[in-house]
C-alpha positions in Angstrom: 0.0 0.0 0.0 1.2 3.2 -1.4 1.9 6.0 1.2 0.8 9.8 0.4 3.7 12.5 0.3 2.6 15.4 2.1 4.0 18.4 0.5 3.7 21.8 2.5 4.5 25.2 0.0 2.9 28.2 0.1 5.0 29.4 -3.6 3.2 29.0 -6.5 6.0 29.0 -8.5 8.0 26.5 -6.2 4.9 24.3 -5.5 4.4 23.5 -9.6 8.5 23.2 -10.0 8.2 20.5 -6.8 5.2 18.7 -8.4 6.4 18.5 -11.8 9.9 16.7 -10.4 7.9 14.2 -8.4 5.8 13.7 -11.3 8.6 13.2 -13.7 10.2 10.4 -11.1 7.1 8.4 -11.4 6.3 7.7 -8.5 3.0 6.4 -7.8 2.5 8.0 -4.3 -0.4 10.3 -4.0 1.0 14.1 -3.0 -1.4 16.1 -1.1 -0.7 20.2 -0.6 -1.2 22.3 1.7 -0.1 26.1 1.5 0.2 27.4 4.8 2.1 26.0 8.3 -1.8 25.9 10.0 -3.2 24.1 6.9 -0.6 21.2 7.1 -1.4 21.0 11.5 -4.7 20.6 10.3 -4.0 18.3 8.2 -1.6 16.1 10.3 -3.6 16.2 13.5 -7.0 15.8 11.5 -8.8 18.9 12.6 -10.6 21.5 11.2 -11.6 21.1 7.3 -9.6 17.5 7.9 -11.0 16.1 10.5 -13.0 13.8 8.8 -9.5 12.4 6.7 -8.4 8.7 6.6 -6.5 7.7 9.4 -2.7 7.0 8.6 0.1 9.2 8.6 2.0 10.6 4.8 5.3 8.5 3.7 7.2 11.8 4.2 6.0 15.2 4.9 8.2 18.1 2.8 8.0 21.3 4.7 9.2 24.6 3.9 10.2 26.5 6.3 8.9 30.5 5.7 5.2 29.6 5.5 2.4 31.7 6.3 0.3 31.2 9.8 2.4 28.9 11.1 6.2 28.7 10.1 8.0 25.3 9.3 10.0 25.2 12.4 6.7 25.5 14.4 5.3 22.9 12.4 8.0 20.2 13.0 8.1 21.3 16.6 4.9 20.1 16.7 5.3 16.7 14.8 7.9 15.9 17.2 5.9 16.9 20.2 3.2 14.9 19.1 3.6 11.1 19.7 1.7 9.3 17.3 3.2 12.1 14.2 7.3 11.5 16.1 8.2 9.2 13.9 7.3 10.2 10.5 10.1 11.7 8.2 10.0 15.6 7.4 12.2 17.1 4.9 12.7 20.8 5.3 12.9 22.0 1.8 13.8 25.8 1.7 15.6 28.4 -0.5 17.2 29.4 3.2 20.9 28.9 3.6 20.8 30.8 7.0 22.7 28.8 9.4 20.5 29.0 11.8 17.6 27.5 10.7 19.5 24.5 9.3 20.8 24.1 13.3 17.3 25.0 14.4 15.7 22.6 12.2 18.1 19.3 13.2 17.9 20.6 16.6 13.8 19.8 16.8 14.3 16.9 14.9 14.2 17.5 11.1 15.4 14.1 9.2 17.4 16.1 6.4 17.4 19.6 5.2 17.4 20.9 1.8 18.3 23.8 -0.1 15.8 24.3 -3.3 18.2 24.7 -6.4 17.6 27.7 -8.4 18.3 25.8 -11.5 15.3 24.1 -12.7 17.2 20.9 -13.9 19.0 20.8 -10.4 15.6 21.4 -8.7 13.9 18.6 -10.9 17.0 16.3 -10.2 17.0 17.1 -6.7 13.5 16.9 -5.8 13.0 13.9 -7.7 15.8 12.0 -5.7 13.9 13.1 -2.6 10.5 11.7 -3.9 12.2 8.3 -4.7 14.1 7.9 -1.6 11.1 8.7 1.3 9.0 7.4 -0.6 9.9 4.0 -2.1 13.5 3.3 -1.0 12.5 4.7 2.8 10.8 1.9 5.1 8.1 4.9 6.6 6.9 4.1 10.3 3.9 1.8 10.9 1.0 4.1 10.8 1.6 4.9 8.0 -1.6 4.6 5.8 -3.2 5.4 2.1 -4.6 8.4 1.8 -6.9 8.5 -1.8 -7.7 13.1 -1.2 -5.9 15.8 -2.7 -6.5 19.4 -0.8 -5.1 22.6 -2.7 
């Protein structure tokens, strides 16, 4: 059973570049968006307009960290704090090379942080490789369930 990808971007421009790379690896997994830092809680803790959502936690959630509402370091510091979200990979995936967020980030417990290429080839490549490595090549932690809903 195929796990969704839960992709968290608020940038237009950054959310089409990231879909179009996961799309062009071929993965199979489901990807369900969210744009905002309150939107992907929601999501995660099934409240609000997701309340009603399958149980079963995304393969991998790819956060980026300047979101609107609720930042990306506030919403990992809740994954972590939250025991039955603890064990589910994030991926930070920012344009921010500020030092601190990359130490802020691994300090609540990100599982890898990456900087988005500016290159669209590189971004492809990149994003790709992340798609095909939390979600196929990664064994995700039981709970882990199917999810057949996209939310934009």
């Amino acid at each position: 059973m195929l796990k969704p990808i839960l992709l968290v971007e608020d940038d237009k421009r950054d959310l089409e570049l990231t879909l179009v790379a996961l799309e062009r690896s071929k993965l199979s997994n489901e990807v369900i968006v969210v744009r905002d830092g309150a939107q992907a809680l929601d999501y995660l803790l099934r409240d609000g307009d997701f309340r009603t959502r399958e149980e079963g936690n995304p393969a991998v959630i790819m956060l980026d960290l300047k979101l609107p509402k609720v930042n990306g370091l506030e919403v990992l510091q809740t994954v972590r704090a939250t025991p039955s979200l603890r064990s589910v990979p994030v991926v930070m995936l920012t344009s921010s090379h500020e030092e601190s967020d990359v130490v802020q980030s691994y300090e609540l417990g990100v599982n890898a942080y990456v900087v988005k290429p500016v290159e669209f080839k590189q971004f492809v490549a990149a994003i790709a490789d992340l798609g095909i490595f939390w979600a196929v090549l990664n064994e995700p932690p039981p709970g882990s369930l199917k999810s057949s809903r996209r939310y934009e």
